[in-house]
C-alpha positions as CSV (number, residue, x, y, z in Angstrom):
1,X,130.7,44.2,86.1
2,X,132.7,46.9,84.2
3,X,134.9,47.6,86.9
4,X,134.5,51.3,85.9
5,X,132.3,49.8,89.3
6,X,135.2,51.0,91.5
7,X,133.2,53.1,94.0
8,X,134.2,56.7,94.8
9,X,136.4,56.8,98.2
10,X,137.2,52.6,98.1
11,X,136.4,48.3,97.4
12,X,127.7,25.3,100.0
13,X,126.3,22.8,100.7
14,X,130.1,23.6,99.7
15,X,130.1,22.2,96.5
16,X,133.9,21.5,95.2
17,X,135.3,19.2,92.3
18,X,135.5,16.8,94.4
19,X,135.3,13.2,92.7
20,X,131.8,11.5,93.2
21,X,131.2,8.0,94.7
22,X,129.0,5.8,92.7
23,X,125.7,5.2,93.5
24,X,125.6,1.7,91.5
25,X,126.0,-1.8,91.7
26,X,129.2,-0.6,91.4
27,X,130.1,1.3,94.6
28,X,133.6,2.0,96.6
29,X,134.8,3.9,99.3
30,X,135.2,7.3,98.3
31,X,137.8,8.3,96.6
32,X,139.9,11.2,98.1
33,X,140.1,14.4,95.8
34,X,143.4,15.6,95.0
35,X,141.0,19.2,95.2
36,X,140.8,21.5,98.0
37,X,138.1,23.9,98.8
38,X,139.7,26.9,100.1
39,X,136.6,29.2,100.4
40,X,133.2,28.1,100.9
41,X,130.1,30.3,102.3
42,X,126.8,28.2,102.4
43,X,124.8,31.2,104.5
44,X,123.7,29.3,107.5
45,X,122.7,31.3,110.3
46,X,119.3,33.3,111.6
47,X,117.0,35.2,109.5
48,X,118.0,38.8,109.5
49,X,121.9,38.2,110.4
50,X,124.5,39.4,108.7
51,X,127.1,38.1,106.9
52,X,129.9,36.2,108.1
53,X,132.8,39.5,108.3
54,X,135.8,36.8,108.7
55,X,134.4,36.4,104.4
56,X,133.0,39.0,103.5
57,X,133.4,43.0,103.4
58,X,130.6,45.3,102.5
59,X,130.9,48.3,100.6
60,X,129.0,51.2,101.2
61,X,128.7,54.5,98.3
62,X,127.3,54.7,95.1
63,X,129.0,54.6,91.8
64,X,129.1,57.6,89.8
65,X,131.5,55.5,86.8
66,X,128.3,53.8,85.6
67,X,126.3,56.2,86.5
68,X,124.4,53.7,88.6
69,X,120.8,55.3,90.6
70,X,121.7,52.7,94.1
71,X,123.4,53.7,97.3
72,X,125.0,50.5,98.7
73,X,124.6,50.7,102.5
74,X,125.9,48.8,105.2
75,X,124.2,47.0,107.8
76,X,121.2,44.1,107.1
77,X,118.7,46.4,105.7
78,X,120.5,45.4,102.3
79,X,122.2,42.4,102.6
80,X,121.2,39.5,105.2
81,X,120.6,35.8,105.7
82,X,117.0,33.9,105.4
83,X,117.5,31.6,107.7
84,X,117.6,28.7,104.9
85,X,121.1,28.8,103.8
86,X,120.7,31.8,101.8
87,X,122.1,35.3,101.5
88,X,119.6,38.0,100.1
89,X,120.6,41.0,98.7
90,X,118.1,43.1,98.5
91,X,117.3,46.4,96.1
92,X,115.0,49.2,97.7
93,X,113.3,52.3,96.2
94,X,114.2,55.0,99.1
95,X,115.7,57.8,99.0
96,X,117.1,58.8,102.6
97,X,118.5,62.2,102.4
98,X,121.8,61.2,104.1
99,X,122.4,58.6,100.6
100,X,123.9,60.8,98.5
101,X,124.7,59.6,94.9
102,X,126.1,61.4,91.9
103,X,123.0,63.1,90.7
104,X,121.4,64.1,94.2
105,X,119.8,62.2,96.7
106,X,120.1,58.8,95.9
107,X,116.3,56.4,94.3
108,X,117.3,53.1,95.6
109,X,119.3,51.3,98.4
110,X,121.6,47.8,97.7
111,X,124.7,46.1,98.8
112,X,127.8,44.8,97.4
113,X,129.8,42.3,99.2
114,X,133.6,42.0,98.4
115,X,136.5,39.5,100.0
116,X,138.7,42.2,99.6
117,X,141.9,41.4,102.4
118,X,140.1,38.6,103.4
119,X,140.1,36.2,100.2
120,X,142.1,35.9,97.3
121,X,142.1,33.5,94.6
122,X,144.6,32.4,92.0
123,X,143.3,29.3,89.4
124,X,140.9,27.2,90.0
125,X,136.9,26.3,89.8
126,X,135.2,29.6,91.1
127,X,131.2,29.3,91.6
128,X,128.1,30.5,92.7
129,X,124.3,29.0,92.5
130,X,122.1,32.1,92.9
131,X,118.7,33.2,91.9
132,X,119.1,36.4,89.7
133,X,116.2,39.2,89.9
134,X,113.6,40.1,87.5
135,X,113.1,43.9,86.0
136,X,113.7,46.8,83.9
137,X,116.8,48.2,84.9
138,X,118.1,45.5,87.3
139,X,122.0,44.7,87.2
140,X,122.8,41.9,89.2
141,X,126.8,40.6,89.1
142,X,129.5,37.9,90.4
143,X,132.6,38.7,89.5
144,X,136.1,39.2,90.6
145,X,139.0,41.9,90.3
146,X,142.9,41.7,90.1
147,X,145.0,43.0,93.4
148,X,146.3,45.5,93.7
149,X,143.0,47.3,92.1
150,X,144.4,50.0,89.6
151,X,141.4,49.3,86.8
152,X,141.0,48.0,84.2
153,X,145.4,47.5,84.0
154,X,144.9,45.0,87.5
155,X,142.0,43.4,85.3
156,X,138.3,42.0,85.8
157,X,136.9,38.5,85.5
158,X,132.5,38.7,84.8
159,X,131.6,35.5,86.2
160,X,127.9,36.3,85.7
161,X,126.2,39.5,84.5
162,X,122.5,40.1,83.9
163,X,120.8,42.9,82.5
164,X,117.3,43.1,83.2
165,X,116.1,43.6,79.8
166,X,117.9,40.2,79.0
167,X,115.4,37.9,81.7
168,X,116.9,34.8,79.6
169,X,120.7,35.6,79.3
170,X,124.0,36.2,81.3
171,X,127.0,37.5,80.1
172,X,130.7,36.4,81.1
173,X,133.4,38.7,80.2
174,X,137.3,39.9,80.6
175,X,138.1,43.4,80.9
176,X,142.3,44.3,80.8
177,X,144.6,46.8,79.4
178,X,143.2,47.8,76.1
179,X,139.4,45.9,76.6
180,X,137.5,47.1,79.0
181,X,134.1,48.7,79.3
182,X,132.1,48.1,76.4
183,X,135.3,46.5,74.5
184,X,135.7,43.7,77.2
185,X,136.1,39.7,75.5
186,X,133.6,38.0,76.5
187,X,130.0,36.1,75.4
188,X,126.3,35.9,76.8
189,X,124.0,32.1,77.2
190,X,121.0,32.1,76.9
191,X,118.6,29.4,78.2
192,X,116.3,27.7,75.7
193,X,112.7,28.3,75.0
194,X,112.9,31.9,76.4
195,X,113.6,30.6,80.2
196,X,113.9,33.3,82.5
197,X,117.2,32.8,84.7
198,X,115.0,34.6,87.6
199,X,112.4,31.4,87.5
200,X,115.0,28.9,89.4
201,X,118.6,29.2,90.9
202,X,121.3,28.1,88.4
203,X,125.3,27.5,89.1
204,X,127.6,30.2,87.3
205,X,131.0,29.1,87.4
206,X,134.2,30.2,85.6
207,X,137.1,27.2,85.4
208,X,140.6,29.5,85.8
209,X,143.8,28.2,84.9
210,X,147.2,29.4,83.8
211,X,146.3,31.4,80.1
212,X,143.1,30.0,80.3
213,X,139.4,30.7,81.6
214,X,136.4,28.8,80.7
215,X,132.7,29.8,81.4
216,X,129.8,27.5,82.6
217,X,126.5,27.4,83.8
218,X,124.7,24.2,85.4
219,X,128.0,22.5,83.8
220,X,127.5,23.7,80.5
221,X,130.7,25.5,79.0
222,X,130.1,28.6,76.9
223,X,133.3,30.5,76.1
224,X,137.0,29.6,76.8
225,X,139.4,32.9,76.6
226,X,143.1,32.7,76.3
227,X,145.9,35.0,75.5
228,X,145.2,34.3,71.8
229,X,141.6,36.3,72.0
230,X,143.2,39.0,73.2
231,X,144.6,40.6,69.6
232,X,148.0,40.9,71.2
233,X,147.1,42.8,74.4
234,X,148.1,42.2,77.8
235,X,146.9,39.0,79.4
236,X,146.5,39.7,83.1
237,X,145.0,37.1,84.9
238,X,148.0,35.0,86.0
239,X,147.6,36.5,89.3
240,X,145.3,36.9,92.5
241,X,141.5,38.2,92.3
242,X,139.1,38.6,95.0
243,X,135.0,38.0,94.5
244,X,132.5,40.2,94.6
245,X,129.0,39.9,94.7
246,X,126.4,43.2,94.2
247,X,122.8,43.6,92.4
248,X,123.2,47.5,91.0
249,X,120.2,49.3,90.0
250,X,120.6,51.1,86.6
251,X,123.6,52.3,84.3
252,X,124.7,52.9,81.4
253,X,124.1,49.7,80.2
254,X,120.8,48.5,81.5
255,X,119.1,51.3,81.8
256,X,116.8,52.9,84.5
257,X,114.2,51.4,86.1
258,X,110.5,51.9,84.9
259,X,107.0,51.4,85.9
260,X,106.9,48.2,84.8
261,X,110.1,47.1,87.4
262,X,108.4,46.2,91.1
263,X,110.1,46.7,94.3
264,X,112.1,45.2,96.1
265,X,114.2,43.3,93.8
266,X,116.5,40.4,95.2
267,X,119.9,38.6,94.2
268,X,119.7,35.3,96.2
269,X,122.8,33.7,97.2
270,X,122.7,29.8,98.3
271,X,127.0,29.6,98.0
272,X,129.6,30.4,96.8
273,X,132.8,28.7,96.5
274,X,136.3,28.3,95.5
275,X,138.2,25.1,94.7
276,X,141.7,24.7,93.8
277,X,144.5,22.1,93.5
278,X,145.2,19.1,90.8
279,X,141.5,18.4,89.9
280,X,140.2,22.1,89.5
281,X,143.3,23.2,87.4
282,X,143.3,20.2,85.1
283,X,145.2,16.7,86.2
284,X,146.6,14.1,84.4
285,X,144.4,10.5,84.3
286,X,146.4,7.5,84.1
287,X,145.7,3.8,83.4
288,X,146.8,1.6,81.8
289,X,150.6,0.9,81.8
290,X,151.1,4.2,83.4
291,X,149.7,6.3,80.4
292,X,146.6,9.1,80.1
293,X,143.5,10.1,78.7
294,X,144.5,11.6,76.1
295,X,142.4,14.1,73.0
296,X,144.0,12.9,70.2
297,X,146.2,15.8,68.6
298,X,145.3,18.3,71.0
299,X,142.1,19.3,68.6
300,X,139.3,20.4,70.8
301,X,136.8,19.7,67.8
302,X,133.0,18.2,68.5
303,X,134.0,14.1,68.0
304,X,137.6,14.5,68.8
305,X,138.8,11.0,69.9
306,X,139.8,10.5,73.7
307,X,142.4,7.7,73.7
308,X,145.8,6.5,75.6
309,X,149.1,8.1,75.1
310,X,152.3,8.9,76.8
311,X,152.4,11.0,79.6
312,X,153.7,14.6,78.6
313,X,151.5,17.0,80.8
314,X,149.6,18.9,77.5
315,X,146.5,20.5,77.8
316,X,145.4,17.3,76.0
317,X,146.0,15.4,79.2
318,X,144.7,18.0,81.3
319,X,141.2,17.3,83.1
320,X,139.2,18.6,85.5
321,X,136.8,16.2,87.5
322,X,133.4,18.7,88.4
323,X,130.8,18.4,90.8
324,X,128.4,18.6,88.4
325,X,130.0,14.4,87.6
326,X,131.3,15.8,84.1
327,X,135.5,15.6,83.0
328,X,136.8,18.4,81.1
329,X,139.5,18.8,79.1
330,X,140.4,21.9,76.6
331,X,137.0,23.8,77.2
332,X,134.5,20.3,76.5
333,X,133.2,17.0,78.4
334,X,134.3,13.8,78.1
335,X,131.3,12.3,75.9
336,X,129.8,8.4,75.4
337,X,129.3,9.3,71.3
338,X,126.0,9.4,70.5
339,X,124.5,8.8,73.7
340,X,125.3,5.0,73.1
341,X,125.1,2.7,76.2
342,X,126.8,-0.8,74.2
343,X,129.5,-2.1,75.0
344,X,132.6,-0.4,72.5
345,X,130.5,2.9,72.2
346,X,133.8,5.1,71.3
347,X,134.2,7.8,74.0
348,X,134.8,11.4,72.6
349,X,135.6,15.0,73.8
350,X,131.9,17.3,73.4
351,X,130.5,20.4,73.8
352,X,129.2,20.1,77.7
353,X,125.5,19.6,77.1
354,X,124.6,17.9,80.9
355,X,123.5,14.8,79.1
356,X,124.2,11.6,80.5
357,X,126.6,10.4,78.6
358,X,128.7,13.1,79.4
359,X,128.2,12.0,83.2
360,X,131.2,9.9,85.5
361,X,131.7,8.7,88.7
362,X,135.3,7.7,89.8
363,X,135.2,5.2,92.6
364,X,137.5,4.4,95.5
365,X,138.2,1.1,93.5
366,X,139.1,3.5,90.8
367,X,137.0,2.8,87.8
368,X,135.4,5.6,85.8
369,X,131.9,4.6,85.4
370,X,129.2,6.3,83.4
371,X,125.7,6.0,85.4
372,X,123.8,6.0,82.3
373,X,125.5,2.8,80.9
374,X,126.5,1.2,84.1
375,X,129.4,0.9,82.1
376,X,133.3,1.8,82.5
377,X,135.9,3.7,80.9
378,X,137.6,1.0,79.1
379,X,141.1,0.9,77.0
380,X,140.0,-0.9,73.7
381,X,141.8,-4.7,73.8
382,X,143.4,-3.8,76.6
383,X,146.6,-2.9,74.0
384,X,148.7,-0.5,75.3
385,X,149.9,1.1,72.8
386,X,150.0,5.3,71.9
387,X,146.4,6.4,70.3
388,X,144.4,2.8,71.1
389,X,141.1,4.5,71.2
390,X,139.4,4.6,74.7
391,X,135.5,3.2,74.9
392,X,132.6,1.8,77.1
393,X,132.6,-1.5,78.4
394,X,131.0,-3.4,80.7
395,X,133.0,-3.1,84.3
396,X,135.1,-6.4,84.7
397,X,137.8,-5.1,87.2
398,X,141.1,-5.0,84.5
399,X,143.7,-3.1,84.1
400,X,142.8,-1.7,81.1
401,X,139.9,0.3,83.3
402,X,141.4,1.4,86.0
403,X,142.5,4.8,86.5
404,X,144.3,7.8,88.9
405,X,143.6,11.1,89.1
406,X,146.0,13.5,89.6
């Protein structure tokens, strides 16, 4: 949210990238996940109760920068649980005299939630899985903002913006020194076949490491920013952030409410959640004689071989196993080409699409195993040697498919 949002006078099922335990023929113990959740909220607790305040603050005051129509209140009237693991934030026509916005008495009634002294994040896999509101003028946001706030210079990461007029796309964006407001770097998705994102709940996630931050949603990437997008302005997210979570009503940029928007309108929460450490930043893989999974040259290109090299802790060789059961390296998923199931299908980096093939499961006997194959992650002739190409195969127990994380 163009964190002009500063207001006047202030501020899981826990799902982490955790490494999953097969479900085949194939099953282990768990594996234990060099990852660490370090904030969670799933929203369990009574209908009608209020956040958890050891989380979560909640701002109250409306927002004359944007020149947004809602007062954000405190209390449950805006923001509460359902009593199914859910928080609802909830937008109201009403116009109590004692809300005073910029323009008068204030139309509508919300809430914005912010960790703000109570949470901080620096790096790692940063989601939410909400259900997003439907209507004209509608402004629903996660997002997060540098400490200590002095916008835009402390900077801004958009997680997830909608603009009612837009049912079928969100927009992720960086505002800084130099790009902010309406000049922020950033890039909308769009679902396919004119899906609404208000029909269903979806999974909005940014993966943040040092110089780099990379945009998902239900595990498909759709941007990757670095310092090198930035034309040569400041890059100023090597630092910490807190979350925020609001639904705004109006603005500059979506635009009033009309006749055709009903109310209430409501931003439904199930979690949210942080995860850091080796497997959220990007960890090395290793196998077979003690080298990694490795994309060959560094070139993030569709069809990019994956293959082993030396050890020599590159971006190359830095993945990130998600809960979603995909590994990432430089922005894409680790990719069976083609689909293929055979044994010696050649194993690629992709554009995260949520196929199968682009699907793993590291178990406690470490193999990498993709479901859709019942098949392993295999070195090709078991030859050790720099660049041997890295391919399915089916799982015999080797050394050349046997891998660590981290």
């Amino acid at each position: 949210m163009a964190a002009s949002r500063l207001l006047r006078g202030c501020l899981l099922a826990a799902l982490s990238s955790v490494l999953l335990v097969s479900g085949t023929a194939h099953a282990d113990p768990p594996a234990v996940s060099a990852a660490a959740v370090t904030f969670s909220d799933t929203f369990d607790g009574p209908a009608g109760a209020a956040v958890d305040s050891s989380k979560w603050q909640i701002e109250t005051g409306d927002n004359v920068n944007n020149h947004e129509r809602q007062y954000y209140t405190s209390g449950t009237r805006n923001a509460a649980l359902d009593g199914q693991g859910h928080l609802v934030i909830t937008a109201r026509k009403e116009n109590p005299a004692n809300y005073q916005c910029w323009y008068g008495t204030c139309q509508y009634t919300s809430a914005r939630l912010n960790t703000s002294g109570k949470f901080t994040a620096q790096y790692g896999h940063v989601e939410a899985r909400m259900k997003i509101p439907r209507g004209q003028g509608m402004w629903p946001a996660f997002w997060m903002l540098g400490t200590p706030v002095n916008w835009p210079d402390s900077g801004e990461i958009d997680i997830m913006e909608n603009v009612g007029f837009e049912p079928s796309t969100v927009h992720g964006t960086l505002h800084g020194p130099g790009y902010s407001g309406s000049g922020g770097i950033g890039a909308g998705y769009s679902l396919p076949n004119g899906q609404a994102f208000a029909d269903a709940f979806h999974t909005f996630a940014v993966d943040w490491a040092p110089d780099s931050i990379t945009w998902s949603v239900d595990g498909t990437v759709y941007q990757r920013r670095t310092p090198a997008d930035l034309g040569g302005r400041t890059w100023v997210f090597n630092k910490p952030f807190f979350l925020i979570l609001n639904l705004a009503v109006g603005g500059y940029w979506p635009g009033d409410p009309d006749a055709s928007t009903a109310f209430p309108q409501q931003l439904v929460v199930d979690h949210v959640s942080v995860t850091t450490g080796d497997t959220a930043t990007g960890a090395a893989i290793r196998g077979l004689a003690g080298k990694c999974v490795d994309v060959a040259g560094a070139n993030p290109a569709n069809g990019t071989a994956v293959q082993l090299y030396d050890c020599n802790g590159t971006a190359a060789q830095q993945w990130t196993v998600g809960s979603d059961g995909t590994v990432r390296a430089l922005g894409k998923c680790l990719d069976a080409a083609a689909g293929g199931t055979a044994d010696g299908t050649a194993v690629q980096l992709y554009d995260c699409n949520g196929s199968g093939a682009q699907r793993w499961t590291v178990t406690g006997a470490r193999d990498i195993v993709n479901p859709q194959a019942d098949k392993c992650l295999d070195v090709t002739g078991n030859n050790s040697a720099n660049g041997t190409r890295l391919q399915l195969w089916t799982c015999t127990g080797g050394a050349n498919q046997k891998w660590t994380v981290g």
